[in-house]
C-alpha positions in Angstrom: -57.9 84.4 -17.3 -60.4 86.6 -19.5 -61.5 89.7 -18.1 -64.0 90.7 -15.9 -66.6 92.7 -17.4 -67.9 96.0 -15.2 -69.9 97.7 -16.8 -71.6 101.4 -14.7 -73.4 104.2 -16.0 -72.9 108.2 -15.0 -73.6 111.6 -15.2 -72.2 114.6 -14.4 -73.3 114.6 -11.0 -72.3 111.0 -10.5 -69.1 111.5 -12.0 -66.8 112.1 -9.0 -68.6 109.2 -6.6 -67.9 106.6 -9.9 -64.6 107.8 -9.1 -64.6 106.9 -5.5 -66.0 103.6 -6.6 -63.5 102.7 -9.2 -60.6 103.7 -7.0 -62.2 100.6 -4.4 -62.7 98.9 -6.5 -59.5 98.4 -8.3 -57.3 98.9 -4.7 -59.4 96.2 -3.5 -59.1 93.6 -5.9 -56.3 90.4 -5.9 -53.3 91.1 -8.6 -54.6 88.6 -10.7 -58.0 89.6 -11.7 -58.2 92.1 -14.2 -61.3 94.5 -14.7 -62.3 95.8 -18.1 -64.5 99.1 -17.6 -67.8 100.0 -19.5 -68.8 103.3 -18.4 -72.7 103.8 -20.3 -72.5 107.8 -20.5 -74.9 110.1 -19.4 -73.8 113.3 -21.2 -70.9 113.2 -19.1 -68.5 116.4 -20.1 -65.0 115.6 -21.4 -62.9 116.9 -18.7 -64.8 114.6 -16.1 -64.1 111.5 -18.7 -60.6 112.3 -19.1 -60.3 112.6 -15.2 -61.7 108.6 -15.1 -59.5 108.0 -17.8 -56.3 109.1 -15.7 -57.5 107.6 -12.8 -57.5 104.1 -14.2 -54.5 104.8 -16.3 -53.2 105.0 -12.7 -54.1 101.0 -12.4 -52.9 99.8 -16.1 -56.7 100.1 -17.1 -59.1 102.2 -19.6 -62.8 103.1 -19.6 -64.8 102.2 -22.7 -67.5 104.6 -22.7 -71.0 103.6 -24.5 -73.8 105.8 -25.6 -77.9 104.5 -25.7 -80.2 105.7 -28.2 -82.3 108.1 -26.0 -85.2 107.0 -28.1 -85.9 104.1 -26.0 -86.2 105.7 -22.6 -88.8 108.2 -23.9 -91.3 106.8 -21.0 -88.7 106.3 -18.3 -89.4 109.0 -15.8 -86.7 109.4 -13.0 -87.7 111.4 -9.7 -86.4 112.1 -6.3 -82.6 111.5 -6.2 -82.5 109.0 -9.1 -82.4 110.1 -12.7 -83.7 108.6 -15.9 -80.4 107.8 -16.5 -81.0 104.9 -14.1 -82.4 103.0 -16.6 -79.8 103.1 -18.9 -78.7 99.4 -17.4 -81.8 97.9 -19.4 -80.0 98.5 -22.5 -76.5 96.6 -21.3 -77.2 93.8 -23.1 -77.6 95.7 -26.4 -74.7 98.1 -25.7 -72.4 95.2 -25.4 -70.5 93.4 -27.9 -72.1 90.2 -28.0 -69.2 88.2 -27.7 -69.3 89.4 -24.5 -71.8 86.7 -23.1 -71.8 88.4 -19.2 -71.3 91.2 -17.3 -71.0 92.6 -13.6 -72.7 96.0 -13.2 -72.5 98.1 -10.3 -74.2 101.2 -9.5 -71.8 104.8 -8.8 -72.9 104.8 -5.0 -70.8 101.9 -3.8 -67.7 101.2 -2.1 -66.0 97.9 -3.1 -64.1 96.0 -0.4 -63.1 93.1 -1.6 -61.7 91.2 -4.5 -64.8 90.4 -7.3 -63.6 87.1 -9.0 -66.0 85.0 -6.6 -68.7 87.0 -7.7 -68.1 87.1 -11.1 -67.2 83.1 -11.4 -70.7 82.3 -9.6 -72.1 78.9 -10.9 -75.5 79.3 -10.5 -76.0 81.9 -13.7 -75.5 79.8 -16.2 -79.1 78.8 -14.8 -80.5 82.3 -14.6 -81.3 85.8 -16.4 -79.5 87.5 -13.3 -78.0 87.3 -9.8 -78.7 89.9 -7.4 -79.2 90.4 -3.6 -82.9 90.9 -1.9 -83.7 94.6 -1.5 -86.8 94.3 1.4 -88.6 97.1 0.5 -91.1 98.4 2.8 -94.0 99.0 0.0 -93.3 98.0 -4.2 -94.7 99.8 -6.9 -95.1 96.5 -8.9 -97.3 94.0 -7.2 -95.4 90.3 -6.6 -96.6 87.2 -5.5 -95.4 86.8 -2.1 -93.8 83.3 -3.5 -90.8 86.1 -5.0 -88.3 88.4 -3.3 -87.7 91.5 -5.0 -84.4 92.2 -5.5 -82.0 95.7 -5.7 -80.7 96.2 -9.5 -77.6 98.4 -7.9 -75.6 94.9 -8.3 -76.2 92.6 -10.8 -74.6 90.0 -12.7 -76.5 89.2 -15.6 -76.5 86.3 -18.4 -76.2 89.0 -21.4 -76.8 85.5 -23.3 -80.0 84.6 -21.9 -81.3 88.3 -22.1 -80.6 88.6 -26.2 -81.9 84.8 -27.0 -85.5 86.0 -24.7 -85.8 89.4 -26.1 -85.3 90.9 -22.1 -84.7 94.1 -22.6 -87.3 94.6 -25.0 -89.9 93.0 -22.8 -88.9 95.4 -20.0 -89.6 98.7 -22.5 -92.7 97.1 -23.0 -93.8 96.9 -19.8 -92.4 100.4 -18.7 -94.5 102.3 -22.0 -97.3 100.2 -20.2 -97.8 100.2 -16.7 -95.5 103.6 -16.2 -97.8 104.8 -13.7 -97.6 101.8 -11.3 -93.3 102.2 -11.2 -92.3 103.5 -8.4 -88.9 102.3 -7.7 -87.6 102.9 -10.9 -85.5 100.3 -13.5 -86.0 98.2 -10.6 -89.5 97.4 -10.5 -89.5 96.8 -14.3 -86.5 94.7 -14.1 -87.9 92.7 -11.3 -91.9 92.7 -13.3 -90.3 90.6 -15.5 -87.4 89.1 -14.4 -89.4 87.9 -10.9 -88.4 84.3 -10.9 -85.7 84.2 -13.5 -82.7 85.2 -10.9 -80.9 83.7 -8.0 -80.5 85.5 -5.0 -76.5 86.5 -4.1 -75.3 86.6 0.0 -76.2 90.1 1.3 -72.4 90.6 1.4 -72.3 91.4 -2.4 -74.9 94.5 -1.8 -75.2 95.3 1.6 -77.8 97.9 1.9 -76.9 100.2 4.3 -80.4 101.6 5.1 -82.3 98.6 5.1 -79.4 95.9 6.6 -77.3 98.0 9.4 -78.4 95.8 11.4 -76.8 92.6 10.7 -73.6 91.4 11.6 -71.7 90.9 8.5 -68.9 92.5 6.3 -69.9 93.5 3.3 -67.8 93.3 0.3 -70.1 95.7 -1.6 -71.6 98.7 0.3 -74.4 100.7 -1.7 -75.8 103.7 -0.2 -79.1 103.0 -1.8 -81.4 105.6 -0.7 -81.7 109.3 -1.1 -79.2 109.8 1.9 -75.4 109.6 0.9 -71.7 110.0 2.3 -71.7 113.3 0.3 -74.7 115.1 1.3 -75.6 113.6 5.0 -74.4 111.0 7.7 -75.8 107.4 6.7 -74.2 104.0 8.4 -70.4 103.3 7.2 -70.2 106.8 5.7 -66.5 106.6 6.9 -66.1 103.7 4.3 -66.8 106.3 1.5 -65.3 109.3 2.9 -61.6 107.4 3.0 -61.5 106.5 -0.9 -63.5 110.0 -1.6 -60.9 112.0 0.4 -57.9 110.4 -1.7 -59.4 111.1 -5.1 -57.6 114.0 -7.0 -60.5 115.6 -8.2 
């Protein structure tokens, strides 16, 4: 079985909630899968990568850390609680080897329930650029026909393939250097400008929003505290989820 691809990205202030991700994921997942780690590095300090290095020493498993040319994201603008490192993720095709032909990436703020195999075995890219869940956001800063969802970039598996034969993450700069007024949530809106109806849409289970989807009766297998309010700085829904990984960390 060849590994599953994860690749994240962090910075120093991340650093300990990657943490409390990895350790989910990797407690949660079936003793046959096995997770190979790309962490895309946000001037993270070397005493915070040696401590996710020992962490998934603890589970047979070592980070690869990659570095992006900063040139690229000279109009990315980050604001609120999201930085410009953020859009780090449109360079994953790039930053990857390309024999590596897909990948699984997963934002710091989540908590991993279950095994991702199912996920990462999904049929229905070989069709697509992407699959990711809907995020229903109350206003976009990108205007979309109402024919397309809009969908969260805090999960995504992506066809690294598809994205280097179509140019993708070129076509994304492009649009960022020239509309970066109109982007207000982010990588996302970019992503989604120009990826609208090149992705399949993945159960809410894989990124349950907790802001936007407390409401529905489900369990998620991927939790993502996707707004400004998190487990570490205020009370959002399944806050207890994150508190029990977070709590076991030695950090």
């Amino acid at each position: 079985m060849d590994d599953v691809s994860i690749i994240t990205l962090c910075n120093d202030n991340y650093a300990v909630h990657l943490a409390t991700m990895l350790l989910s994921l990797f407690e949660n997942k079936a003793p046959e899968t096995r997770y190979q780690i790309y962490i895309i590095d946000g001037d993270l300090s070397e005493d915070n990568k040696l401590k996710l290095r020992n962490l998934l020493q603890g589970f047979n498993s070592s980070p690869i850390f990659l570095n992006v040319d900063q040139k690229l994201f000279k109009y990315c603008k980050g604001w609120g609680h999201v930085s410009r490192e953020a859009f780090y993720r449109i360079a994953i095709p790039d930053l990857l080897d390309r024999k590596i032909k897909k990948a699984l990436y997963l934002d710091s703020d989540l908590i991993i329930k279950d095994d991702l195999l199912e996920l990462w075995n999904n049929k229905q890219l070989g069709h697509y650029f992407l699959g990711a869940v809907e995020d229903p956001v109350d206003i976009a800063g990108i205007r979309l026909s109402k024919r397309y969802k809009y969908f969260n970039s805090g999960v995504m598996l992506m066809n690294l393939e598809k994205w280097r034969k179509n140019n993708i993450s070129k076509r994304i700069f492009q649009f960022i250097r020239k509309h970066s007024s109109k982007i207000m949530w982010w990588d996302q809106d970019a992503l989604n400008a120009i990826l609208y109806n090149k992705w399949f849409e993945l159960d809410y289970t894989w990124n349950y929003q907790v802001y936007r989807m407390g409401h529905l009766k489900i369990q998620p297998k991927i939790i993502h505290f996707n707004t400004d309010v998190k487990p570490w700085n205020g009370e959002p829904y399944l806050k207890e989820e994150y508190d029990y990984y977070r709590q076991r960390l030695n950090w």
